[in-house]
Z-matrix of the N, CA and C atoms (Angstrom, degrees):
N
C 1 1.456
C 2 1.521 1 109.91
N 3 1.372 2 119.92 1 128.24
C 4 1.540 3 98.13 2 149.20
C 5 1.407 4 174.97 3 -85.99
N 6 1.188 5 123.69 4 -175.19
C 7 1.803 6 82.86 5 -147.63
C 8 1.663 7 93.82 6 -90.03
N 9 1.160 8 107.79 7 166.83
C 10 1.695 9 127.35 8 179.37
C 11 1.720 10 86.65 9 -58.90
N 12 1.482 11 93.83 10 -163.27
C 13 1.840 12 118.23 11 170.66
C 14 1.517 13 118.24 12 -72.22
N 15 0.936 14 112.84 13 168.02
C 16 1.670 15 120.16 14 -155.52
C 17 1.400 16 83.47 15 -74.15
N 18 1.835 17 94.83 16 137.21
C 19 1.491 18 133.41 17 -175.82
C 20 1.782 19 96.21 18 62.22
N 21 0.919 20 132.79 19 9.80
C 22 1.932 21 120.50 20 153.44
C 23 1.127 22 117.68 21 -84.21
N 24 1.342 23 101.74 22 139.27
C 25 1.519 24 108.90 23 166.24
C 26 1.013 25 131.29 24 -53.91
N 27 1.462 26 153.99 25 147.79
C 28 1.382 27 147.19 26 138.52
C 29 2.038 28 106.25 27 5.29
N 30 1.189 29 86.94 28 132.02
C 31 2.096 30 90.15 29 161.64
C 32 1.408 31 105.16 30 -70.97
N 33 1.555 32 126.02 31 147.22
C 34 1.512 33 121.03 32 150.28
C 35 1.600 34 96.06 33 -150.09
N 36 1.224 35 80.66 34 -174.68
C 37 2.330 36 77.24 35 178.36
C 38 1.236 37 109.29 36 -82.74
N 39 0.916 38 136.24 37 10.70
C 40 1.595 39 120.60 38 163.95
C 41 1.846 40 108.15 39 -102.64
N 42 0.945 41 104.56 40 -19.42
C 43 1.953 42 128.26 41 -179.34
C 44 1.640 43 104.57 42 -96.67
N 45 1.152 44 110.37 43 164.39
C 46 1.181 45 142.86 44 -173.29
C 47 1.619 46 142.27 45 170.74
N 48 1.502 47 131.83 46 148.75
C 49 1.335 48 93.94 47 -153.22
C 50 1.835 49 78.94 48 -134.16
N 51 0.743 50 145.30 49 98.36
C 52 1.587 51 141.42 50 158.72
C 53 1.787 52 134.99 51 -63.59
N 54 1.152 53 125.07 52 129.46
C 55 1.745 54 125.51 53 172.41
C 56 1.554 55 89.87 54 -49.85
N 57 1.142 56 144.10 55 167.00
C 58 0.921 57 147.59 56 136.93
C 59 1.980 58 117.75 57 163.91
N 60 1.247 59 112.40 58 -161.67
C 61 1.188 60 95.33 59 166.19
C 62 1.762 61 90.32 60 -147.92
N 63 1.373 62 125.81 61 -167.41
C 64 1.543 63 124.35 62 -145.62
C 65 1.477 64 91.45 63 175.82
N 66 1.430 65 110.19 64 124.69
C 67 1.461 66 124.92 65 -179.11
C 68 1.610 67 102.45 66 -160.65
N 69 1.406 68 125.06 67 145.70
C 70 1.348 69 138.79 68 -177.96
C 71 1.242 70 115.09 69 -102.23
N 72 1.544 71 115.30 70 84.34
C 73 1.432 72 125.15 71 -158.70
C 74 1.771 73 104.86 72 -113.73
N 75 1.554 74 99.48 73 125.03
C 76 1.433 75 107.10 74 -172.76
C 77 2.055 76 127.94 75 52.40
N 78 1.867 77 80.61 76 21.96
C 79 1.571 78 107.70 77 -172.72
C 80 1.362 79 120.85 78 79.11
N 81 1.464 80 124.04 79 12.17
C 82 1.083 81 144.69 80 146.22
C 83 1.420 82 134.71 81 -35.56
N 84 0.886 83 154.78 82 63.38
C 85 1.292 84 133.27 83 -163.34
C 86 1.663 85 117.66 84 -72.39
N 87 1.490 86 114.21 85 97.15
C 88 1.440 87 108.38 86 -158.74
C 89 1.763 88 110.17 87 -117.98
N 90 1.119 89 104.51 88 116.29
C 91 1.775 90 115.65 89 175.02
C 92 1.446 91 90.66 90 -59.02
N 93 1.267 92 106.04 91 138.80
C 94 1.472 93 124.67 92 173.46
C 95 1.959 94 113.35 93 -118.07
N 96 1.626 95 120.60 94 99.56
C 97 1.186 96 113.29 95 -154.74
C 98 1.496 97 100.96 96 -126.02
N 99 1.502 98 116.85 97 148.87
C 100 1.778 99 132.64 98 176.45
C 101 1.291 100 91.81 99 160.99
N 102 1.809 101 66.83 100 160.65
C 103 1.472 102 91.07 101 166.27
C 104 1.609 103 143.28 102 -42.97
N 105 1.426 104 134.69 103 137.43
C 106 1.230 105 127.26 104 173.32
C 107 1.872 106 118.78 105 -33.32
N 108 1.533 107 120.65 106 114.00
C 109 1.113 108 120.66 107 155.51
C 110 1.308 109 108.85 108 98.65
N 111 1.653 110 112.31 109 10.31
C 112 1.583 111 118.10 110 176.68
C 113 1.456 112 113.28 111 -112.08
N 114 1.157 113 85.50 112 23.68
C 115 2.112 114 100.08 113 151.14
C 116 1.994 115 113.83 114 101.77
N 117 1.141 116 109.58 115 -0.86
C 118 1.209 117 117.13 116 -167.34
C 119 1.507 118 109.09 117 -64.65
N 120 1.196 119 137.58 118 -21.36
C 121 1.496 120 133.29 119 142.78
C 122 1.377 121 131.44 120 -38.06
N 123 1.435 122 94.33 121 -51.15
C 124 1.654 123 115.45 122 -167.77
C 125 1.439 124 112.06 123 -81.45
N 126 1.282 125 116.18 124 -35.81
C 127 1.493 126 117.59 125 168.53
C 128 1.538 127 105.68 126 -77.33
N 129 1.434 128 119.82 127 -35.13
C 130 1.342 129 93.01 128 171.22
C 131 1.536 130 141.20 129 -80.23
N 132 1.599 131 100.90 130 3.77
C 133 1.572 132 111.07 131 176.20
C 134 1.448 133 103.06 132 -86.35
N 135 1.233 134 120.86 133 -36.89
C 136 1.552 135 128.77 134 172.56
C 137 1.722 136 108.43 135 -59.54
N 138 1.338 137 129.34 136 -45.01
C 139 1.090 138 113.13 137 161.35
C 140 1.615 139 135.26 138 -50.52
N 141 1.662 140 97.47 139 -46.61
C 142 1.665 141 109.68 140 163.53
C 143 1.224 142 113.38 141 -54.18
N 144 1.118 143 125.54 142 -56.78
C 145 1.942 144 116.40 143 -169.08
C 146 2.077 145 96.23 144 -70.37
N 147 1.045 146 121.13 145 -1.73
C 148 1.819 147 124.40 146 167.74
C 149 1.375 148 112.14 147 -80.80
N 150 2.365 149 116.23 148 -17.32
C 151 1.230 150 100.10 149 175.64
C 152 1.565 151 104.88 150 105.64
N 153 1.322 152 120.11 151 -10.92
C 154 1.321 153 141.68 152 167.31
C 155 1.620 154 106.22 153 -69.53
N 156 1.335 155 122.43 154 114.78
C 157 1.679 156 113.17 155 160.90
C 158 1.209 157 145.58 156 -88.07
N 159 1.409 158 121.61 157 133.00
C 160 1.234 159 158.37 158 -149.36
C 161 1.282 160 110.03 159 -75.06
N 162 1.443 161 144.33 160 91.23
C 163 1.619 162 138.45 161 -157.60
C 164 1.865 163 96.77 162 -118.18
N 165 1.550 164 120.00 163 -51.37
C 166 1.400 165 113.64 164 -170.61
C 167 1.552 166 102.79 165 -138.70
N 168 1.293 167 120.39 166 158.63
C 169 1.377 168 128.59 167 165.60
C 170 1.722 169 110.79 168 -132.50
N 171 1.570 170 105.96 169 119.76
C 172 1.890 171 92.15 170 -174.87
C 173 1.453 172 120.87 171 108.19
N 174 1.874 173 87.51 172 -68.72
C 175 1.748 174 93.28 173 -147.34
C 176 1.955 175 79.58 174 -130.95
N 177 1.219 176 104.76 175 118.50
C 178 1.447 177 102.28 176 171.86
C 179 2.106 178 95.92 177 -122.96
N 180 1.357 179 109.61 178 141.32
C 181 1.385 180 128.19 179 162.41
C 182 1.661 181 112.21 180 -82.32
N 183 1.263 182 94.81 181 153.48
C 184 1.620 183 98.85 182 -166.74
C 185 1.285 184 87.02 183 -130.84
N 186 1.481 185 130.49 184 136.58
C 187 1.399 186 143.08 185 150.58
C 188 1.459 187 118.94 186 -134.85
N 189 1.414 188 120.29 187 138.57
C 190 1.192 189 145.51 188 161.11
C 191 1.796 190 80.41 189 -48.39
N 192 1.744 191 103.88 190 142.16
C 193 1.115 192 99.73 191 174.18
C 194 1.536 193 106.90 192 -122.86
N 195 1.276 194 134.37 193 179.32
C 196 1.449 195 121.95 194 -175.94
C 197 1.821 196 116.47 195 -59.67
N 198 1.496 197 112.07 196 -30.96
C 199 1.736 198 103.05 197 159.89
C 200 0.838 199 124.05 198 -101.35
N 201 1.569 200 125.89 199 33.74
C 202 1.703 201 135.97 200 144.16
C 203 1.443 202 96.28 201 92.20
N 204 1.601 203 121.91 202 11.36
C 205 1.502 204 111.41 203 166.10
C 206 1.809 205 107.55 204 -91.97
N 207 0.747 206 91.79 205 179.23
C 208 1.906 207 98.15 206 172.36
C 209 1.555 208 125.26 207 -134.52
N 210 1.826 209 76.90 208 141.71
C 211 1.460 210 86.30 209 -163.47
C 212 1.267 211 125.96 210 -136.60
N 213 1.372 212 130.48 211 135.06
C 214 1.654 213 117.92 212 -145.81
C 215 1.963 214 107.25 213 -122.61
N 216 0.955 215 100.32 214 149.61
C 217 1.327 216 131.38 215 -155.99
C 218 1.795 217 119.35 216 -129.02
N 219 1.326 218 106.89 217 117.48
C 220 2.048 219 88.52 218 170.90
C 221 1.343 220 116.46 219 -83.49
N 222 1.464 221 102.33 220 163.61
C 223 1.330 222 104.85 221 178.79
C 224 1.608 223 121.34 222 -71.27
N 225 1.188 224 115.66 223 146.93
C 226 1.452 225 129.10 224 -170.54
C 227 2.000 226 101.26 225 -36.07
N 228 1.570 227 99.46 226 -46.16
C 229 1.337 228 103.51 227 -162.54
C 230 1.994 229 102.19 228 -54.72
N 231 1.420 230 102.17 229 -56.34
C 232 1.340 231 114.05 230 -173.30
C 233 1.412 232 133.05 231 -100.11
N 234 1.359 233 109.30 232 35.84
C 235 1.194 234 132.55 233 -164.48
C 236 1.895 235 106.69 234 -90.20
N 237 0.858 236 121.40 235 121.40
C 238 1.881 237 141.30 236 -168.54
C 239 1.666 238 104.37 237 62.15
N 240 1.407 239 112.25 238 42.64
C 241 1.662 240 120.41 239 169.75
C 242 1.732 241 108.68 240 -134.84
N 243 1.365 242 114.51 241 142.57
C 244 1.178 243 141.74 242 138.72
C 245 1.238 244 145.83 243 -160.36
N 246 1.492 245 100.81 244 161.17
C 247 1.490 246 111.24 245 -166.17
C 248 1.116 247 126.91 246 -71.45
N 249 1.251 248 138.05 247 119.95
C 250 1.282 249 124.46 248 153.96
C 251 1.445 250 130.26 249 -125.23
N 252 1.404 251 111.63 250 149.52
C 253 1.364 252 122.94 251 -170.83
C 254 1.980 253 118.63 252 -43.44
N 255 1.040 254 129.53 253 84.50
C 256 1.383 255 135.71 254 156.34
C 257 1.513 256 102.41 255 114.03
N 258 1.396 257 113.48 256 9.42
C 259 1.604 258 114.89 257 136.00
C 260 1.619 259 140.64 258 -118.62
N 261 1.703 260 92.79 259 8.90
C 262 1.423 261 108.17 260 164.22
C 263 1.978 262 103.38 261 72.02
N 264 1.358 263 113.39 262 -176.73
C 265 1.221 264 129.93 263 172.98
C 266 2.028 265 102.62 264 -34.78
N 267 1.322 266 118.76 265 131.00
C 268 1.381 267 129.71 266 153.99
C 269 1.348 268 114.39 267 -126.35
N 270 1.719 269 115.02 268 157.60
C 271 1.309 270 129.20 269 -171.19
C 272 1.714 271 84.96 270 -98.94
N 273 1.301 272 136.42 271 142.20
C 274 1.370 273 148.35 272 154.58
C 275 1.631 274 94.44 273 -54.69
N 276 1.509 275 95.43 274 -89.19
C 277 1.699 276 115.27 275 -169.32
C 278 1.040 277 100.63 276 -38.56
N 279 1.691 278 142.40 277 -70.19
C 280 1.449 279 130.32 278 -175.24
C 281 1.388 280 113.57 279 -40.83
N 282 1.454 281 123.67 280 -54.80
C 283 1.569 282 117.47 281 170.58
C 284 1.368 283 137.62 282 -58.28
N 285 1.384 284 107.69 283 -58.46
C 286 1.351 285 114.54 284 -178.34
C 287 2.139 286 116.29 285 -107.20
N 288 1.731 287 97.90 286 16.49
C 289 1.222 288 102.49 287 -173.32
C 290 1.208 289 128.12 288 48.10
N 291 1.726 290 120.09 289 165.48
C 292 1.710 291 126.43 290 -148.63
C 293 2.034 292 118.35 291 -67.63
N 294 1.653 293 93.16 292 -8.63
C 295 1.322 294 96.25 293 -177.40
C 296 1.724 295 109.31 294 -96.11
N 297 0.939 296 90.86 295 8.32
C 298 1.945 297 112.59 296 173.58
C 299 1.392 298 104.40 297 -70.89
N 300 1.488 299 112.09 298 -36.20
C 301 1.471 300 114.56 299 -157.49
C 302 1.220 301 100.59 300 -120.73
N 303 1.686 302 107.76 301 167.33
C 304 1.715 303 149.22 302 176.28
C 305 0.848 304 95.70 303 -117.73
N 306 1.763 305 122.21 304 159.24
C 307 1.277 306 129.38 305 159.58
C 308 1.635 307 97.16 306 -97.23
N 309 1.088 308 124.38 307 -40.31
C 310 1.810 309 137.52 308 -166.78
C 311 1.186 310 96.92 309 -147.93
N 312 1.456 311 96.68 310 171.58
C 313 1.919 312 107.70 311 -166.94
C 314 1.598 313 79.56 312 -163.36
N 315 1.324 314 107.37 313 133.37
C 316 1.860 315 119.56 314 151.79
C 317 1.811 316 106.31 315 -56.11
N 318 1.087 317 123.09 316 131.41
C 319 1.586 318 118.19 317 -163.14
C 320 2.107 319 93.07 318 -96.23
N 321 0.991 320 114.33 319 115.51
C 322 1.579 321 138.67 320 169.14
C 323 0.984 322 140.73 321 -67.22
N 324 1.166 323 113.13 322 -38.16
C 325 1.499 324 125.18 323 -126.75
C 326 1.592 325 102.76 324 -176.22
N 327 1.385 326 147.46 325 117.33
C 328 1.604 327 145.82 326 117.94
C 329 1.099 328 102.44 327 -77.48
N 330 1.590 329 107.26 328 113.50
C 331 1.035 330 113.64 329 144.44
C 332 2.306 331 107.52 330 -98.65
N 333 1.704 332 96.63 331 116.97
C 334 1.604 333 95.69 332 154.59
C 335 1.356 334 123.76 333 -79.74
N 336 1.037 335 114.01 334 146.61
C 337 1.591 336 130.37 335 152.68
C 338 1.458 337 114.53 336 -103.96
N 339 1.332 338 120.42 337 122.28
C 340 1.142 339 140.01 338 -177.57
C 341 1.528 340 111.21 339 -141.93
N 342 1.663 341 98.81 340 126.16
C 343 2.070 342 110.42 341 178.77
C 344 1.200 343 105.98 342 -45.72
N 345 1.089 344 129.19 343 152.51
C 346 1.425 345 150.08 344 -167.41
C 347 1.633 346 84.49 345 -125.38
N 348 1.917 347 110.88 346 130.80
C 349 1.063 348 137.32 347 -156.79
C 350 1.906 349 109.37 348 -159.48
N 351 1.131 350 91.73 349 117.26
C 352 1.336 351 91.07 350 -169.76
C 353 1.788 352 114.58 351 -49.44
N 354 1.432 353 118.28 352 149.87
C 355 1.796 354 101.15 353 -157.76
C 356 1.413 355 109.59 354 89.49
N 357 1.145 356 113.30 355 -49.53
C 358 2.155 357 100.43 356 -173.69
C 359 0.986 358 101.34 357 -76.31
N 360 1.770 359 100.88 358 123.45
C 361 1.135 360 130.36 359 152.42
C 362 1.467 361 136.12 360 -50.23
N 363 1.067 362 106.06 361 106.07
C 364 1.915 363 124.08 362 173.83
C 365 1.661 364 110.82 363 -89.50
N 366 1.274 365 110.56 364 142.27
C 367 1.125 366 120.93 365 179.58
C 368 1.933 367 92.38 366 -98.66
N 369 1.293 368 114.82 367 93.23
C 370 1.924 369 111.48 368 171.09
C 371 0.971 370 106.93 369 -67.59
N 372 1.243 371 147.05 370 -25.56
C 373 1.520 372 130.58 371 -148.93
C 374 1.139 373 102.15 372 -113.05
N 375 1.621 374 132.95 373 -1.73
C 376 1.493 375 136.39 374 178.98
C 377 1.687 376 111.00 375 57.52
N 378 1.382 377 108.14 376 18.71
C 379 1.943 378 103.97 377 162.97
C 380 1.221 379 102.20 378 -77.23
N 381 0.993 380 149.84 379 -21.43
C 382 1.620 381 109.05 380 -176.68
C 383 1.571 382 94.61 381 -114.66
N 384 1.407 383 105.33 382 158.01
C 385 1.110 384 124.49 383 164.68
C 386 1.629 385 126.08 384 -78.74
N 387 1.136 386 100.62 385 146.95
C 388 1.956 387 85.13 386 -176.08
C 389 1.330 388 128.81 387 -81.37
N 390 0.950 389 132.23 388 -169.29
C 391 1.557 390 139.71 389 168.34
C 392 1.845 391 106.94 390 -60.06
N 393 1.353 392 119.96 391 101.82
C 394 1.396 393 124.37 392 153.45
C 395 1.394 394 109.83 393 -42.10
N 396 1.156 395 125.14 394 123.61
C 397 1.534 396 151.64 395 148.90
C 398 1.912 397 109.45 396 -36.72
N 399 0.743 398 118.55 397 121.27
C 400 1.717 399 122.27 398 164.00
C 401 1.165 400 111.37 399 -121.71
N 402 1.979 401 101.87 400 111.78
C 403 1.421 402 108.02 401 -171.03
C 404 1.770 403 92.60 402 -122.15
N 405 1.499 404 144.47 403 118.29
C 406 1.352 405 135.28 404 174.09
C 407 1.615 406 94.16 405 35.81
N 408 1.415 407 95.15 406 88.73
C 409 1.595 408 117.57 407 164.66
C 410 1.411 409 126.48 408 50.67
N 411 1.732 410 106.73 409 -1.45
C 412 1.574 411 91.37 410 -164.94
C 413 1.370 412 78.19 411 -148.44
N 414 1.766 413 88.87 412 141.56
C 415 1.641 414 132.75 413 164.66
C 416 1.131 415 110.80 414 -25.60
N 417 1.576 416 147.65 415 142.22
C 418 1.161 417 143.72 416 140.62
C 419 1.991 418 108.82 417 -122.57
N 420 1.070 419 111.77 418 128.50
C 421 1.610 420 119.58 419 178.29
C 422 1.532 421 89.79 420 -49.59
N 423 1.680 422 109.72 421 144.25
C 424 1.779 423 115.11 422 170.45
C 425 1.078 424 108.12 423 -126.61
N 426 1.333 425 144.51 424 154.36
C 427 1.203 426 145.59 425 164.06
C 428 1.668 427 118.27 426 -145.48
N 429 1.369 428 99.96 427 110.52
C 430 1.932 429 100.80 428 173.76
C 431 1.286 430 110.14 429 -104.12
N 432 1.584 431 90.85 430 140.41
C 433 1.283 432 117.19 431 -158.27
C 434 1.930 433 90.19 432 -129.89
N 435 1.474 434 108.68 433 98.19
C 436 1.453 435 125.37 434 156.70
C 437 1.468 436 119.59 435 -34.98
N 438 1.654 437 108.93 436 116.38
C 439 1.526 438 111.34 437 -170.47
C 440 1.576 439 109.58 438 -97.62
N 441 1.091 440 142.93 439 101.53
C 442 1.494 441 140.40 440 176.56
C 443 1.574 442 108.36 441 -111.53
N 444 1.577 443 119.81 442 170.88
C 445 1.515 444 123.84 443 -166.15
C 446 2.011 445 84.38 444 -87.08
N 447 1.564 446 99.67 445 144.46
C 448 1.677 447 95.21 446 -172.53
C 449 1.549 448 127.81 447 91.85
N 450 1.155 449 98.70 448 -11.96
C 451 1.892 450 100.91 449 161.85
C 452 1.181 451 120.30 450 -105.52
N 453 1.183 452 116.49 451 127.77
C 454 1.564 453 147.11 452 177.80
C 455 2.044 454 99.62 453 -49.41
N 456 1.137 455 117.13 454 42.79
C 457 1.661 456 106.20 455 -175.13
C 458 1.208 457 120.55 456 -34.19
N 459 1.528 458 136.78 457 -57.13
C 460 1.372 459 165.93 458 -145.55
C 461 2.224 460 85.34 459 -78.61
N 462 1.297 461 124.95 460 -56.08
C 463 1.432 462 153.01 461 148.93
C 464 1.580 463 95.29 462 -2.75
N 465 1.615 464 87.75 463 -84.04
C 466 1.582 465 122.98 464 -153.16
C 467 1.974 466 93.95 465 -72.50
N 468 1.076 467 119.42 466 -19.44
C 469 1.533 468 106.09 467 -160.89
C 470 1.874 469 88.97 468 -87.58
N 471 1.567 470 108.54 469 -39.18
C 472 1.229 471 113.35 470 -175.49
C 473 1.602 472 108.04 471 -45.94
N 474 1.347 473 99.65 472 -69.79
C 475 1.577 474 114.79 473 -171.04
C 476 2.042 475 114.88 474 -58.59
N 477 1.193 476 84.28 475 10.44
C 478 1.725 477 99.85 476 169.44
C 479 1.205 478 124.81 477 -106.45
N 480 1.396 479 106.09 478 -34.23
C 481 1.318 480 129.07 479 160.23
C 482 1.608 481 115.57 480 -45.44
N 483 1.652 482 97.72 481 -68.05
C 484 1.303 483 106.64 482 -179.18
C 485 1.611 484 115.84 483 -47.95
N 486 1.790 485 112.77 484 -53.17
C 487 1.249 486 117.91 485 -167.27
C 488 1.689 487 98.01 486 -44.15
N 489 1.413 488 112.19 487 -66.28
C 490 1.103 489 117.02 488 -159.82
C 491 1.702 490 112.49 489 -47.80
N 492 1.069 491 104.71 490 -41.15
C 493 1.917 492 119.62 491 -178.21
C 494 1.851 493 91.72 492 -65.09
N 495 0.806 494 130.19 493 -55.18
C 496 1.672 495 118.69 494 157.82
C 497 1.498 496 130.47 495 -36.27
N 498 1.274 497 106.39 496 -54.77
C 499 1.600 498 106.01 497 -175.55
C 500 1.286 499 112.06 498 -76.75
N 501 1.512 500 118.01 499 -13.42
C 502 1.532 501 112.84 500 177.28
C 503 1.270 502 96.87 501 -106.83
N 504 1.864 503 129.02 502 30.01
C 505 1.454 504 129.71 503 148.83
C 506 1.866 505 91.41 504 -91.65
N 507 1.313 506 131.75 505 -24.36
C 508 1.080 507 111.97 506 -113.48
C 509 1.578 508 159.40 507 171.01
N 510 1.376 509 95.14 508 -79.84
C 511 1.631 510 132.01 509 -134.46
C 512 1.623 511 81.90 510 -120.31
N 513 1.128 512 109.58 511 126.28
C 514 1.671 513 124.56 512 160.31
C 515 1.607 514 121.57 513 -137.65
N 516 1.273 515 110.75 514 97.92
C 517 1.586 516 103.88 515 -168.68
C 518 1.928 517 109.38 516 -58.15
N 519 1.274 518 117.80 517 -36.91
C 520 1.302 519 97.37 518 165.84
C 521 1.482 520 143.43 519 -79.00
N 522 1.320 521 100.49 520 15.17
C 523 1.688 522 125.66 521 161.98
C 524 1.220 523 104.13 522 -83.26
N 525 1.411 524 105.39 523 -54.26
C 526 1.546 525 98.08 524 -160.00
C 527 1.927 526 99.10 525 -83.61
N 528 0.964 527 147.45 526 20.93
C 529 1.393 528 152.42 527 -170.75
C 530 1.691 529 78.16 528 -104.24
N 531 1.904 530 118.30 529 -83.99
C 532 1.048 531 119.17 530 -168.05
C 533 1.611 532 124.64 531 -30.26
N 534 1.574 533 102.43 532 -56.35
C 535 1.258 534 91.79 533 178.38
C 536 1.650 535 115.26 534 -64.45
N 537 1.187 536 133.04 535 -33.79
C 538 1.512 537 118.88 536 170.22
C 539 1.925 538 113.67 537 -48.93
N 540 0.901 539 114.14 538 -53.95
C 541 1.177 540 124.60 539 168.83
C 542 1.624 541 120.61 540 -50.92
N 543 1.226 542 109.66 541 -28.81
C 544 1.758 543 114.37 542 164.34
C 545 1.156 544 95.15 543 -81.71
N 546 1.616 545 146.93 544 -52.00
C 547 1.373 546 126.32 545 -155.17
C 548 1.634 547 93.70 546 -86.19
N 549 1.512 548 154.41 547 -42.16
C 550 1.018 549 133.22 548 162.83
C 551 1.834 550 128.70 549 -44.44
N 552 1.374 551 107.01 550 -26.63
C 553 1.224 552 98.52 551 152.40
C 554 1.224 553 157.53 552 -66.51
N 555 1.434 554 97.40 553 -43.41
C 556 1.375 555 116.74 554 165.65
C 557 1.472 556 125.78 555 -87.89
């Protein structure tokens, strides 16, 4: 087989190696995914200095974990570093020290980031659910979140977090809107 990116292991089906970045937000363990250069560094250092922890930047590992959920990890090489645009390579731990960081996180949550383009379609009212993620056989909840100049991303990734930590209480604010709106109708 060949091998993943420098310091990854080989791919197999229990492994996997993803672009992305990976932080444990509100105990979340949430893959953070887009395109090159549409900010997914930068919102995730802004989450870290909020107290949020810091597990991968880039290059996240994927493993089948011993109760068949998955759970991602950086590679040895780049493990408490990332890049960012016009300050080059950073140490996490040197900056924001060892309670900044995860070694692994159970993966939760995709949240995408995707440019916001006049024409793309947004779901406002939060009824539908998004496209589940398929990472080695198993489901992951997805959620895109439209990137434009003027949005709070780092904000918006939080308050996704939360939604989601709600709906698996439960709790759907556009349920509960509707039904107000049925009993004012009727």
């Amino acid at each position: 087989m060949p091998d993943g990116p420098a310091g990854a292991p080989p791919e197999s089906p229990e492994q996997t190696t993803l672009s992305a970045g990976l932080l444990r937000i509100f105990g979340l363990g949430t893959l953070i995914l887009g395109d090159s250069g549409i900010g997914k560094s930068e919102s995730a250092l802004e989450l870290i200095s909020r107290g949020h922890r810091f597990i991968a930047d880039d290059v996240v590992q994927i493993r089948i974990g011993p109760k068949g959920d998955l759970v991602g990890t950086a590679p040895a090489l780049s493990r408490n570093f990332m890049e960012i645009r016009g300050l080059g390579i950073i140490n996490i731990r040197a900056i924001f020290g060892p309670k900044s960081l995860a070694r692994e996180a159970r993966v939760d949550l995709v949240i995408r980031l995707k440019k916001w383009r006049r024409g793309y379609e947004v779901d406002r009212l939060g009824l539908k659910s998004g496209d589940d993620l398929t990472v080695l056989g198993r489901k992951i909840p997805q959620l895109a979140i439209p990137v434009a100049p003027g949005r709070n991303i780092a904000t918006l990734i939080e308050v996704a977090c939360k939604v989601h930590l709600l709906r698996k209480k439960g709790y759907s604010a556009p349920d509960e809107i509707i039904r107000r709106l049925d009993r004012v109708l009727t």
